[in-house]
C-alpha positions as CSV (number, residue, x, y, z in Angstrom):
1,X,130.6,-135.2,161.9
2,X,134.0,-134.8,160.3
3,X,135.5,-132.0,161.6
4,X,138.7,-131.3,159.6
5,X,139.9,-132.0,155.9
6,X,141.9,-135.1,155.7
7,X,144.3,-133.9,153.4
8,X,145.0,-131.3,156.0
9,X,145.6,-133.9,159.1
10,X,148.1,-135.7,156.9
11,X,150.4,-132.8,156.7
12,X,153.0,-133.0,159.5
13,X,152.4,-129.8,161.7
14,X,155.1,-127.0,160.7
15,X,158.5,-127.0,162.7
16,X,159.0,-123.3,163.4
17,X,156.4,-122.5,165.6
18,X,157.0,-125.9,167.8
19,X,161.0,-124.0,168.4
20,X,159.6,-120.5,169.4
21,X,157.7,-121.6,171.8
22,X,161.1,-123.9,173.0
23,X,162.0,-120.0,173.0
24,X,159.8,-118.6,174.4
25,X,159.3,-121.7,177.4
26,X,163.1,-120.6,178.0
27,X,163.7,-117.2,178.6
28,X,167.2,-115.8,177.1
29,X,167.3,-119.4,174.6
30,X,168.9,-118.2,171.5
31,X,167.4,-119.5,168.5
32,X,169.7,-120.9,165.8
33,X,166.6,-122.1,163.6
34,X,164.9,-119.3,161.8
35,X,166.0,-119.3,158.4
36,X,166.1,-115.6,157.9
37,X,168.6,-112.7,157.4
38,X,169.6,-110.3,160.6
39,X,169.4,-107.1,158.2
40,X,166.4,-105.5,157.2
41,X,165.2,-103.9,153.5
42,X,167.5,-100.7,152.5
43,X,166.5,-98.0,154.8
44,X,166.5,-95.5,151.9
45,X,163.8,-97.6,150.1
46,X,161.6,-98.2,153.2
47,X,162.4,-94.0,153.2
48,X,161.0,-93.4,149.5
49,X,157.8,-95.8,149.9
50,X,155.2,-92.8,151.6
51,X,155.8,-91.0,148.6
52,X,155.9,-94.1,146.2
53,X,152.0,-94.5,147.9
54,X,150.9,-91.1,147.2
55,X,148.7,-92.3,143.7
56,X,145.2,-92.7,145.4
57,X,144.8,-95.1,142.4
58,X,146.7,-97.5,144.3
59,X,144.8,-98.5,147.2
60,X,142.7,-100.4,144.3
61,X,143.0,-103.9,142.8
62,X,146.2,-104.0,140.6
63,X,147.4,-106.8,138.3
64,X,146.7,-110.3,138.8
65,X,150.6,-111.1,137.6
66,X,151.9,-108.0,139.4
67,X,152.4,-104.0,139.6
68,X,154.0,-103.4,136.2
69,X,156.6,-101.4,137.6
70,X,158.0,-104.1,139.6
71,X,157.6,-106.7,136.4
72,X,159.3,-104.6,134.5
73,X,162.0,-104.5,137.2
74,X,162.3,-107.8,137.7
75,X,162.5,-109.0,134.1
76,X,165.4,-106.6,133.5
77,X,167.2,-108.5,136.7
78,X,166.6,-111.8,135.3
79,X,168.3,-111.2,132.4
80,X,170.8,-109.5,133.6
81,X,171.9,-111.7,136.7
82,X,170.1,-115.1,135.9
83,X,170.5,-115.3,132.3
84,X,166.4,-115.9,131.9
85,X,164.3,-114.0,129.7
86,X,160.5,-113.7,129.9
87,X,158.0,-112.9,126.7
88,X,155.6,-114.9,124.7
89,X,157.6,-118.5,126.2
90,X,157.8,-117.4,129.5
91,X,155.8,-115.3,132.3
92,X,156.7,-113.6,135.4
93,X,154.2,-113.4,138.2
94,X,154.4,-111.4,141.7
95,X,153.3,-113.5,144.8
96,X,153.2,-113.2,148.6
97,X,156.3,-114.4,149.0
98,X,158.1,-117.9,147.3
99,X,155.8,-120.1,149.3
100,X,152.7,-118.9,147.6
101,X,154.7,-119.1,144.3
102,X,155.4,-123.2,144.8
103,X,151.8,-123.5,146.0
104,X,150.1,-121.3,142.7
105,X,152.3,-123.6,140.6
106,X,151.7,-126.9,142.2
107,X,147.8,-126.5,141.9
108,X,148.4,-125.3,138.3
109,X,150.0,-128.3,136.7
110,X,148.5,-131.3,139.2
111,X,145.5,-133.2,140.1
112,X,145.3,-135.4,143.4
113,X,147.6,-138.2,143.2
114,X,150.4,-136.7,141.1
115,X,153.2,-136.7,142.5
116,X,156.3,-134.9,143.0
117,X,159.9,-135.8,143.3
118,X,161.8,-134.1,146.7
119,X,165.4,-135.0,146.7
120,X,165.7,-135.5,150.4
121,X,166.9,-133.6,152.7
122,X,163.8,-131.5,151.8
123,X,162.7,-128.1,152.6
124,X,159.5,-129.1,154.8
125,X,157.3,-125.8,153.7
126,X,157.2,-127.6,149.9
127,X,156.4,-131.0,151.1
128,X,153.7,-129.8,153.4
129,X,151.9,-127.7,150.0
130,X,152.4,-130.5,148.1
131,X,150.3,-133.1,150.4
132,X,148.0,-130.3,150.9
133,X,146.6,-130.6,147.2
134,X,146.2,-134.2,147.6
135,X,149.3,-134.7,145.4
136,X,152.2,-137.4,146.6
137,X,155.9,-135.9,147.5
138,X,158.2,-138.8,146.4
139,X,161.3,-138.3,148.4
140,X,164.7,-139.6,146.9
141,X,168.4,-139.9,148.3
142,X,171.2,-137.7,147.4
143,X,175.0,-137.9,147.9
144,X,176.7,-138.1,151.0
145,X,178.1,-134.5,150.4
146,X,174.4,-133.6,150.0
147,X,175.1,-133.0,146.1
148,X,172.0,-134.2,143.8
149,X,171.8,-137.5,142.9
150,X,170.6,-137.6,139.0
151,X,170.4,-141.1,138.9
152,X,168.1,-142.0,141.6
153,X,165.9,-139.3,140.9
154,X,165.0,-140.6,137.1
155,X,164.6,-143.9,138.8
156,X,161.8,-142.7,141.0
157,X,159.9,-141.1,137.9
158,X,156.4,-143.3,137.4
159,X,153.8,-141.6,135.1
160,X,152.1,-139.7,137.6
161,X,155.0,-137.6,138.1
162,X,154.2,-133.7,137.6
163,X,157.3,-132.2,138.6
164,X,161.0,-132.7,140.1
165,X,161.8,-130.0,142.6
166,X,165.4,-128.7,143.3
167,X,166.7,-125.9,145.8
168,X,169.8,-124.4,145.1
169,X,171.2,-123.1,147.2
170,X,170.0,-125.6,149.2
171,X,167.7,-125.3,152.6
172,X,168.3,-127.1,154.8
173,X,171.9,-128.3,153.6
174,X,173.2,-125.3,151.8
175,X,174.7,-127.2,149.1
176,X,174.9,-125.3,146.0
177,X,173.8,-127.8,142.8
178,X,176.4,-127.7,140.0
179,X,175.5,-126.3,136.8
180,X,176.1,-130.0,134.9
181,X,173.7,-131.4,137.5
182,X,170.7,-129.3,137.3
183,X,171.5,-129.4,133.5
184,X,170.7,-133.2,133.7
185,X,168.0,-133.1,136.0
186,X,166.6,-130.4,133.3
187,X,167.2,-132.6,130.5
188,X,165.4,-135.1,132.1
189,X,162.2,-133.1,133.1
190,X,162.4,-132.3,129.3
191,X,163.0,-135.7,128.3
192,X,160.3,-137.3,130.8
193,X,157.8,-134.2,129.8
194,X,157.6,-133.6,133.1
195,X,158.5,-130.1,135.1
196,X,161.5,-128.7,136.9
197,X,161.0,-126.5,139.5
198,X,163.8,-124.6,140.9
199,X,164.2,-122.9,143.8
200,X,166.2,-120.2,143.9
201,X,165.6,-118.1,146.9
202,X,169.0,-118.0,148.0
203,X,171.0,-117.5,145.1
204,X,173.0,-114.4,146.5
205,X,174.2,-116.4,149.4
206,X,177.3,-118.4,147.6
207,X,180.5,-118.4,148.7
208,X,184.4,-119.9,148.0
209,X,183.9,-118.0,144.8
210,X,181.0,-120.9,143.7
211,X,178.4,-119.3,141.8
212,X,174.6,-119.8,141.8
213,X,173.1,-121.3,138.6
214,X,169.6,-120.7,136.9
215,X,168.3,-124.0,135.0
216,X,165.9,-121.6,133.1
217,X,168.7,-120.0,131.2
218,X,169.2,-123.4,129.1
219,X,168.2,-123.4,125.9
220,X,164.4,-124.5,125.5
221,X,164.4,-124.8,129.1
222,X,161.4,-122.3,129.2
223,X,159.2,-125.2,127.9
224,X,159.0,-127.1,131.3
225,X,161.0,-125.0,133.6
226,X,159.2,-122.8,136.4
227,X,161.5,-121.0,138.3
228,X,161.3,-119.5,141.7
229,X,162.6,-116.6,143.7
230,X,162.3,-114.1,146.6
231,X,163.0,-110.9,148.1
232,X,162.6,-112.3,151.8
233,X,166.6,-113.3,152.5
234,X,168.3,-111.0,149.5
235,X,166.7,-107.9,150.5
236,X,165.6,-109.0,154.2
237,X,161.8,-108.3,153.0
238,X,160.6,-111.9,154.9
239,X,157.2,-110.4,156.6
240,X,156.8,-107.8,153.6
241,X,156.2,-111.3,151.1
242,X,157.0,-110.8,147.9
243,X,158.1,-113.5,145.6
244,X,158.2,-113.8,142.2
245,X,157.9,-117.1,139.5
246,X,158.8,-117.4,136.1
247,X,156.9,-120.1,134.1
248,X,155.7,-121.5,130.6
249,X,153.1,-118.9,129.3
250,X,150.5,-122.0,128.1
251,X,150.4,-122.5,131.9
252,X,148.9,-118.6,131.7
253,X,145.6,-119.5,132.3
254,X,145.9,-121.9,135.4
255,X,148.2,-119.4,137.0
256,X,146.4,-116.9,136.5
257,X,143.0,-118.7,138.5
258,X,144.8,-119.7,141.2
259,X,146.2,-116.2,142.0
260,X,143.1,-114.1,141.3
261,X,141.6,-116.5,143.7
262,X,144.1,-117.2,146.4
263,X,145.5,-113.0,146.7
264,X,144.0,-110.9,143.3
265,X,147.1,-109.2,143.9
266,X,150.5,-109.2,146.0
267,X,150.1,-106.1,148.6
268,X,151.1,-102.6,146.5
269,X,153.3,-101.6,149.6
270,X,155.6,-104.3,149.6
271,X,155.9,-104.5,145.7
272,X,156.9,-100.7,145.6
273,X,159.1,-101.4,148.5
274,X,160.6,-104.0,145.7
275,X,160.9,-101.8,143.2
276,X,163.1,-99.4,145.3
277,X,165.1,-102.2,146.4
278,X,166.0,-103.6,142.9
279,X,167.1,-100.0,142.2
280,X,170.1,-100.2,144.6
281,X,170.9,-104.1,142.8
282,X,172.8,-106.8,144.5
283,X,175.8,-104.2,145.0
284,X,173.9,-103.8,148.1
285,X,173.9,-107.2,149.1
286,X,176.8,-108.1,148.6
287,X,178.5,-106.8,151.8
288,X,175.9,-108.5,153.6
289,X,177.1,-112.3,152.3
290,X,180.5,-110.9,152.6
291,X,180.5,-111.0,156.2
292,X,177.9,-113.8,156.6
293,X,181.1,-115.2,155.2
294,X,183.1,-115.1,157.7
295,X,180.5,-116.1,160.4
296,X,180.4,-119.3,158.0
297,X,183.8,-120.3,158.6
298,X,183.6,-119.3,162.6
299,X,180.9,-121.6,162.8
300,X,182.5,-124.7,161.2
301,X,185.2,-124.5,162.9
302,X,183.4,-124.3,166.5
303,X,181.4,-127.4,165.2
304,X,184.7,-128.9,164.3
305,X,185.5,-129.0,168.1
306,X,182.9,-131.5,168.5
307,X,185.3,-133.7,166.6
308,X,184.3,-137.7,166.4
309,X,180.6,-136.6,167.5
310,X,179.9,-134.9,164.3
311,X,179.6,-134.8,160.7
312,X,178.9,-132.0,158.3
313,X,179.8,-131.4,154.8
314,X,181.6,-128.1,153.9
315,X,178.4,-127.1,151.6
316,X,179.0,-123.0,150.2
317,X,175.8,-121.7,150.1
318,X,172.6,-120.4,151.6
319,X,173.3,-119.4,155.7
320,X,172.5,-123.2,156.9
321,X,174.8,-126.2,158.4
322,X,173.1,-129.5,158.3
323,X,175.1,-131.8,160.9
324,X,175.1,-135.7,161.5
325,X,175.3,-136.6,165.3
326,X,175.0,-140.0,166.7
327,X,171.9,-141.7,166.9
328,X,169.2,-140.9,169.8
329,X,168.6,-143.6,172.4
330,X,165.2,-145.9,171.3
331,X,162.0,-144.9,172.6
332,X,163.6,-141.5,172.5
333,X,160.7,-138.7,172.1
334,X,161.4,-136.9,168.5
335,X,162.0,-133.2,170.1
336,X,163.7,-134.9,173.1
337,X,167.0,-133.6,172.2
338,X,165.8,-130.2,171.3
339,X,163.8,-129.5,174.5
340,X,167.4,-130.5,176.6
341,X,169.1,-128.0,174.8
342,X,166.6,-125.0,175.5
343,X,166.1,-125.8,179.0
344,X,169.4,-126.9,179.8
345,X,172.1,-124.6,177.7
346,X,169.4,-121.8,176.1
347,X,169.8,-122.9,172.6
348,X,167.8,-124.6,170.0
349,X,168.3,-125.6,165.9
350,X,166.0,-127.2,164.2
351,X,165.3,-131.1,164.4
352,X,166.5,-133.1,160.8
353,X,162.9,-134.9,161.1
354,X,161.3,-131.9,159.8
355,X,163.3,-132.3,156.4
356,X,162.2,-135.9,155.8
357,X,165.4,-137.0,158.0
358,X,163.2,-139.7,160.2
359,X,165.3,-142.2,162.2
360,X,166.8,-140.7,164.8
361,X,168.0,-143.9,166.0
362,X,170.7,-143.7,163.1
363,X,171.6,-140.4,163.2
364,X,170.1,-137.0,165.0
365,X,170.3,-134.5,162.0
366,X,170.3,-130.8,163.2
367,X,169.8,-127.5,160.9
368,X,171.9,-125.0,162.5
369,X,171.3,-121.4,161.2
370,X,173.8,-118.8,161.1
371,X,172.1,-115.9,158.8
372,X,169.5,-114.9,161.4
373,X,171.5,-113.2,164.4
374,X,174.4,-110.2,164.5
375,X,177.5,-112.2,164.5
376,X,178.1,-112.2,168.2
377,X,174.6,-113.8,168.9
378,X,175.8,-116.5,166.4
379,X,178.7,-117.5,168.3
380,X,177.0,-117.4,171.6
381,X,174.8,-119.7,170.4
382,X,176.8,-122.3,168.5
383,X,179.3,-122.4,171.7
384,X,176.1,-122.9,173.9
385,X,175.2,-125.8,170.6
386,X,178.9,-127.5,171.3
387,X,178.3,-127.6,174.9
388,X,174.8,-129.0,174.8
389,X,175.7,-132.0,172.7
390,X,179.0,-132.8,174.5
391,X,176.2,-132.6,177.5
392,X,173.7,-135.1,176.2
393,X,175.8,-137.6,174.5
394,X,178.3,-137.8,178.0
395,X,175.1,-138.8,179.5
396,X,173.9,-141.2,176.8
């Protein structure tokens, strides 16, 4: 008797919980792999929410597409910061965070076999959904400084392809896209009659004075573009799960199946919790990439004492490094290098492997996060980082 879904044992098993228990197999190991913030949601907000509660009204079913308070809330913000407007073109729905967003869109506009174009490095979480549904991820090149790659990605376009994906600011690489290039890769969704989906969960975290941009916001855009964003890193609401998507309004009726089925409704807590979050704007963020800043530049330039043994573009966004070390040995176990560094230095970042990065012979890509600890925690680890790879490769 088959005991599992086949679609499900061809998706690689998820990264992050293979680290904790790294963690939690090495007592005192500090983690430099969660991609998540170190603050929480505004205390005040998280202060207002009993009271926000008190309708008895809302401990029912609300909106499909979201509590209209928060829609409202978040159209304004689009406008206002990303340039994007929802009415009759263009919809905005609430999800359980920007996962569930990728996923509700994915099933809407596919069938098995489609397929979808990841520029690679990829963010593994989008892959994994996308395999799944029984769709195809097609996984393309970019440049050497981790910028997109226009060229190769029309190349890999065949007619089964549904959608290109971009993230910008980029996970794992933290590149930030250019305007002109997600302009083209637009145009050429448009062109192709294909989708663009854009990523945008980290488009606070820029920095150098670069500045995050929405493809949605081109003209006619809204045709093809579906557009996705989160309160999980901004607002430091990651377990509370709220998400949001804007996309085409034909594409109404699909979306609108695939939530009432999957959730009926993001949970009324958290989306009040939203509301009183987008009430104190991104002038309360802002401090918080200020210094993330600065923890930025300590970390390059600890990495930077690795000198010959490593290789990492200066990318200005998101809260991630994505470094280049020499290859691993053959016959080299893939988590080989990451289990040395939690047993032997108390330290562990996440393996390249898990963002489509698979010859480890060639080079042993790491994804170093610096957005999840207070800064002191950070440096701790990335000294306890330097030391482990000056370790292993002395011994190689």
């Amino acid at each position: 008797m088959k005991r599992q879904s086949l679609r499900i044992a061809s998706v690689e098993a998820p990264i992050i919980p293979a680290i904790a228990a790294m963690v939690r197999e090495n007592p005192g190991t500090i983690s430099l792999g969660q991609g998540v913030v170190n603050y929480g949601p505004p205390s005040e907000a998280i202060a207002a929410l009993p009271g926000l509660m008190a309708d008895s009204q809302l401990n029912k079913y609300q909106s499909v597409m979201g509590y209209q308070g928060l829609i409202e809330a978040l159209q304004q913000k689009l406008v206002t910061e990303n340039n994007v407007h929802c009415g009759q073109d263009a919809m905005v729905m609430v999800t359980a965070g920007s996962n569930m967003a990728f996923l509700n869109c994915a099933m809407a506009v596919a069938d098995p076999g489609d397929e979808f174009i990841l520029p690679k490095p990829f963010y593994f979480n989008q892959e994994m959904a996308i395999r799944m549904i029984g769709c195809v991820p097609v996984p393309v090149e970019v440049n050497a400084d981790w910028s997109l790659n226009v060229e190769a990605l029309a190349a890999a376009i065949t007619p089964r392809t549904r959608a290109i994906v971009t993230v910008s600011p980029n996970n794992p690489t933290g590149a930030v896209y250019s305007q002109a290039s997600l302009t083209a890769v637009n145009q050429l969704c448009a062109n192709h009659g294909i989708y663009h989906f854009s990523d945008e969960a980290y488009e606070y975290f820029t920095y150098e004075g670069v500045k995050h941009f929405s493809p949605a916001s081109l003209p006619g855009a809204h045709k093809h573009t579906l557009s996705f964003y989160s309160l999980s890193k901004n607002y430091g609401m990651a377990s509370w799960r709220v998400g949001y998507v804007v996309f085409p309004a034909d594409l109404f009726d699909a979306m609108n199946k695939v939530q009432d089925t999957n959730l009926i409704c993001a949970p009324v807590p958290s989306q009040l919790l939203a509301i009183a979050a987008l009430k104190l704007g991104r002038a309360w963020v802002e401090p918080k990439v200020q210094a993330l800043a600065t923890v930025r530049q300590d970390v390059f330039a600890a990495l930077d004492t690795l000198g010959d043994l490593v290789q990492f573009p200066r990318t200005q966004g998101a809260f991630y490094v994505l470094l280049k070390l020499p290859g691993l040995p053959q016959q080299t176990e893939a988590l080989a290098f990451n289990q040395a560094m939690a047993k032997n230095h108390k330290v562990v970042s996440i393996p390249g492997f898990a963002f489509g990065l698979l010859n480890s012979n060639e080079a042993n890509y790491q994804r170093l996060s610096y957005g999840a600890l207070e800064p002191a925690s950070v440096a701790e680890g990335v000294t306890r980082f330097v030391a482990a790879v000056k370790d292993w490769y002395r011994k190689v």
